[in-house]
C-alpha positions as CSV (number, residue, x, y, z in Angstrom):
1,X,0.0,0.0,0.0
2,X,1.1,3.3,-1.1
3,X,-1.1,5.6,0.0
4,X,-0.6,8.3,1.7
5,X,-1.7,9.0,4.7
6,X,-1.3,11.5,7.8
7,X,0.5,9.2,9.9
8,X,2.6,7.9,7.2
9,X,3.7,11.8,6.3
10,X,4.4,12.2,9.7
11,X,6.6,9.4,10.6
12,X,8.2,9.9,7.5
13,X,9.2,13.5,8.2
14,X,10.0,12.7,11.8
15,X,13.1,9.7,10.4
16,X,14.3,12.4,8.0
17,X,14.6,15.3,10.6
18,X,16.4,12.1,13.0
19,X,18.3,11.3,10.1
20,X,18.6,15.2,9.0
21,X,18.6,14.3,5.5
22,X,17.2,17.6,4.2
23,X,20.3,19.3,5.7
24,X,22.2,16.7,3.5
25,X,20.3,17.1,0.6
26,X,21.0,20.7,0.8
27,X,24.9,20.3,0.8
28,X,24.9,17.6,-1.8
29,X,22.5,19.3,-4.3
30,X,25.2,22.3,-5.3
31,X,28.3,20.3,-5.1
32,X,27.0,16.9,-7.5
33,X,27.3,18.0,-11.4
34,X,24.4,16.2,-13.8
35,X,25.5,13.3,-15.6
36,X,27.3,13.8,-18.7
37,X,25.7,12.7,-21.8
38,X,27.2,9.6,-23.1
39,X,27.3,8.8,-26.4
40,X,26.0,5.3,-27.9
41,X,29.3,3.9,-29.5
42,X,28.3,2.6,-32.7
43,X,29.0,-0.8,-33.5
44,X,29.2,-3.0,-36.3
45,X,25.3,-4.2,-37.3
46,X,23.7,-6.7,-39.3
47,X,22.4,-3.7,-41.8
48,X,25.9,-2.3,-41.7
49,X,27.3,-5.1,-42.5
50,X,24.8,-6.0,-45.5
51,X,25.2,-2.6,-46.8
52,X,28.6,-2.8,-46.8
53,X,28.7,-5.9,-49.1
54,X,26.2,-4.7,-51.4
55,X,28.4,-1.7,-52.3
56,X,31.5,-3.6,-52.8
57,X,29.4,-6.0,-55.1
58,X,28.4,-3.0,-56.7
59,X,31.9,-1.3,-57.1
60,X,33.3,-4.6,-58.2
61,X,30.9,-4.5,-60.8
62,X,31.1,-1.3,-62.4
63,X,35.2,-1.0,-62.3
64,X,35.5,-4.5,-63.8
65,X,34.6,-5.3,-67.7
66,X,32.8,-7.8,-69.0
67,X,34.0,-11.3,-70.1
68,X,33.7,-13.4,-73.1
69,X,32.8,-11.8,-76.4
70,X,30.5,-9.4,-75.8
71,X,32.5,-7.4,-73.6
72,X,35.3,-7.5,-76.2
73,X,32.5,-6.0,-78.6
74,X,32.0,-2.8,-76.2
75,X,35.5,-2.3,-76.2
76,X,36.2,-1.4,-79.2
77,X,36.6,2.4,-80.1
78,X,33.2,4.4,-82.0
79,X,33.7,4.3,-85.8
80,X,33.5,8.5,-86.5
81,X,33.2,9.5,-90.2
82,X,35.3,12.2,-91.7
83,X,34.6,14.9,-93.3
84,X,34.8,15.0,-97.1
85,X,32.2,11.4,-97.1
86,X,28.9,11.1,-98.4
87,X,29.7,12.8,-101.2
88,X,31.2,15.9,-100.1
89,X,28.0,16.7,-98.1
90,X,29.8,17.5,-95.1
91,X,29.6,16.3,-91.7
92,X,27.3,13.8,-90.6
93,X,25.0,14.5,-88.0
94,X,25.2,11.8,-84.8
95,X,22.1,11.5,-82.8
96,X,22.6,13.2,-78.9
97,X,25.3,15.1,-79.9
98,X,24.3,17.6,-77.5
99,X,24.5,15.1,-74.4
100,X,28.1,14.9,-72.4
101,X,29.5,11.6,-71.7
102,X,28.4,11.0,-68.4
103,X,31.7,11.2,-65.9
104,X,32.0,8.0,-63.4
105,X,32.8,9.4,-59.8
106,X,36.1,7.3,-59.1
107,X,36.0,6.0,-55.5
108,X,39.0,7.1,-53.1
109,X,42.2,4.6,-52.5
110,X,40.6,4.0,-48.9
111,X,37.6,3.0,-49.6
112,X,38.7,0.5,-52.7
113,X,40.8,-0.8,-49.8
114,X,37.8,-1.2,-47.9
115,X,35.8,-2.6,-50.0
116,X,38.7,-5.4,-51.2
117,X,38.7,-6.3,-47.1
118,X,35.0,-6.4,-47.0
119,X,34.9,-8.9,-49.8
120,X,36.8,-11.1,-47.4
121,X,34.8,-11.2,-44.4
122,X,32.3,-14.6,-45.6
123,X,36.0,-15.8,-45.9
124,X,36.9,-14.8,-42.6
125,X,34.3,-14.9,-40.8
126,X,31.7,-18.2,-41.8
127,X,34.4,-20.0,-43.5
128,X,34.7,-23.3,-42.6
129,X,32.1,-23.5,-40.0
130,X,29.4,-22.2,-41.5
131,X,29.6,-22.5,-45.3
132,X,25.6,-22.3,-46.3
133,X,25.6,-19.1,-44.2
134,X,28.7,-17.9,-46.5
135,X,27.0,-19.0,-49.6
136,X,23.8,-17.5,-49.1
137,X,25.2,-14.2,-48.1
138,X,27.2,-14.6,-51.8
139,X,24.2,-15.2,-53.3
140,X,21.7,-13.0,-51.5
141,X,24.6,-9.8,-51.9
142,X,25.4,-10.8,-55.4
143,X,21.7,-10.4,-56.3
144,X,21.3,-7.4,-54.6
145,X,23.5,-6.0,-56.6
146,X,23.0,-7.2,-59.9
147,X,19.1,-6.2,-59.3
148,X,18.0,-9.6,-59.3
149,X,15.5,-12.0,-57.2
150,X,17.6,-13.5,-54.4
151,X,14.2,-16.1,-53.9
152,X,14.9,-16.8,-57.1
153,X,18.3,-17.4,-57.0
154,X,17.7,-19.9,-53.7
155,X,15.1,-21.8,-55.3
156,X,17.3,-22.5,-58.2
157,X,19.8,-24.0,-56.3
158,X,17.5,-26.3,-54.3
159,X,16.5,-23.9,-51.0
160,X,14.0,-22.9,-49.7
161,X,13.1,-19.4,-49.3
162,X,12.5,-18.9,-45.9
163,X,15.3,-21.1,-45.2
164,X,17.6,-18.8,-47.9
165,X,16.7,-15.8,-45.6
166,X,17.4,-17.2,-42.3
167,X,20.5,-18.6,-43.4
168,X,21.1,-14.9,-44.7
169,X,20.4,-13.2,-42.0
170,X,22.2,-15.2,-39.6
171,X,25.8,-14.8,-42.0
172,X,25.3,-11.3,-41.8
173,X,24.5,-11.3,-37.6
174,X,27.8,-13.7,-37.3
175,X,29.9,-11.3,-39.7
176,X,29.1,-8.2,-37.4
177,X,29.8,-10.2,-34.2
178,X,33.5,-11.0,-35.6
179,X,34.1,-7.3,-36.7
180,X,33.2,-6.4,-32.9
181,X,35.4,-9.0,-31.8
182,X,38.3,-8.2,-33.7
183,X,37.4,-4.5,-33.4
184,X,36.8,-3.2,-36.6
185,X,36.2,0.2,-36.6
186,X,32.8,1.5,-38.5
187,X,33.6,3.7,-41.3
188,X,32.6,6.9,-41.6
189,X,30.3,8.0,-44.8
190,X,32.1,9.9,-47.0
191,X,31.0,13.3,-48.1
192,X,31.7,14.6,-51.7
């Protein structure tokens, strides 16, 4: 029972004067300084951790060419007419000429460096223990990247989808606990 009541008040004020608390309330109030404010240290996460791997994937794929034939194709240079053909005509319109080439914002030396190390961590981190973790955090990353349906991509290769996910997720959970463990620091973003 909480409630109160005359007597309660009373004997309540009557141990504090015994005690003289209020006289040490009074001295302690000015001298004690309000807690500082502590920061939450952020750590390594699950979503950090995905995020992470999905950029790499993503950088990995627009720095590297394409394989086989068809990238050998887009290499070659733009056949540009001269002037003087067609008949003397002059020169020959191209379509969009107006349109600049768009201009690929190269990533820094650090963060290539990053993203070689985070390319690693299913390595580090699942390998051998836990290799259907590593592979569907491949699978799920590589298809996040490439735009594609990681159900899809399970299914194909004989897993469920709920399974797929869980196996996912708990790659990704494992990765961030081994960054905490060996202390890797969180990166800051990077501001153009």
């Amino acid at each position: 029972m909480n409630a109160r009541t005359p007597a309660l008040v009373a004997l309540l004020g009557a141990v504090a004067a015994d005690l003289r608390l209020d006289q040490v309330r009074r001295r302690a109030a000015p001298i004690a300084a309000p807690a500082p404010k502590v920061e939450p240290e952020v750590g390594w996460t699950p979503e950090l951790v995905e995020q992470a791997l999905v950029d790499a994937l993503t950088w990995v794929r627009s720095t590297s060419g394409s394989a086989g034939p068809r990238g050998f194709s887009r290499s070659q240079s733009r056949f540009v007419r001269a002037l003087g053909w067609e008949d003397e005509w002059g020169v020959v319109e191209t379509a969009n000429d107006d349109e600049p080439p768009q201009i690929r914002i190269q990533v820094s030396a650090a963060q290539v460096t990053f993203y070689e190390t985070v390319l690693e961590w299913p390595a580090r981190y699942l390998c051998p223990d836990n290799v259907g973790s590593a592979r569907c955090v491949g699978l799920w990353a590589r298809c996040k990247a490439r735009k594609a349906s990681f159900a899809a991509g399970a299914e194909a290769r004989g897993l469920a989808k709920r399974h797929a996910y869980a196996l996912k997720d708990r790659g990704l959970s494992m990765i961030a606990q081994g960054l905490e463990r060996d202390r890797v620091p969180v990166p800051q973003p990077v501001a153009l």
